[in-house]
N, C-alpha and C positions, 0 to 999 in steps of 0.2 A: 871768430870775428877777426877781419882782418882790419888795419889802418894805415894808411899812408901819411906820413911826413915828406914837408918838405923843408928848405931853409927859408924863416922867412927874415933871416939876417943878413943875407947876403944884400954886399951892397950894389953889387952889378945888376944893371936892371936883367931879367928876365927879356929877352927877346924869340925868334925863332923858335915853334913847337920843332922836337927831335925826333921823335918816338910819339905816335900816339894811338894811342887804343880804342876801338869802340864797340862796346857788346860781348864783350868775350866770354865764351861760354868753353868750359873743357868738361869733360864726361869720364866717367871711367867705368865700363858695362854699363848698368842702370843709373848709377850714381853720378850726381852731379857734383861735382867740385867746384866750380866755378860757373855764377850762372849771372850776366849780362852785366862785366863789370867794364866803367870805361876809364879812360884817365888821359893825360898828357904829361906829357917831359919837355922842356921849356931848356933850351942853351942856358949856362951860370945857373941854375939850379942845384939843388941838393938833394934828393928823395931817399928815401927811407921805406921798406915795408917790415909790418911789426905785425906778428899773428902767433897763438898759442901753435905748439908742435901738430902735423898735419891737417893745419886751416888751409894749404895753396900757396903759400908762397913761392919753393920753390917752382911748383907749376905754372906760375904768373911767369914767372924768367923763361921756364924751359916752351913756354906755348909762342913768346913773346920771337925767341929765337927758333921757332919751328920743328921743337924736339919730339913735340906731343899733337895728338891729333887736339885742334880744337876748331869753334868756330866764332867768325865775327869778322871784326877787320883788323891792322895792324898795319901801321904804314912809318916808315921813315924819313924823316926830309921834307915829307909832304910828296915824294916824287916817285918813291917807290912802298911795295907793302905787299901784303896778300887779304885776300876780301873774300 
């Protein structure tokens, strides 16, 4: 199981999504690693992902920067991504 944290101490408001994810799904042969997870990154944020050893995390980063086949959407800025 995975978990995301973020800071919810920060005083800076949260503006502007960064990063945001929707449906992400990564495979590996038959095996699903990841299957329809979404999320956002928010400018003056903090985030955290927290999972027992090979629950996906690294694979969240590596799919996020296009190291790994996956599918879904991923966009930055709102201006750019791959879908």
């Amino acid at each position: 199981m995975l978990r995301f944290f973020k800071n919810f101490f920060s005083k800076k408001k949260a503006s502007k999504v960064r990063v945001s994810v929707e449906k992400l799904s990564v495979s590996f042969g038959k095996k699903e690693i990841i299957k329809g997870l979404s999320f956002n990154v928010r400018r003056g944020q903090i985030y955290g992902i927290v999972g027992m050893s090979g629950s996906g995390k690294s694979t969240i980063l590596k799919s996020i920067v296009n190291l790994v086949n996956w599918r879904g959407c991923v966009r930055g800025n709102g201006r750019y991504g791959y879908c």
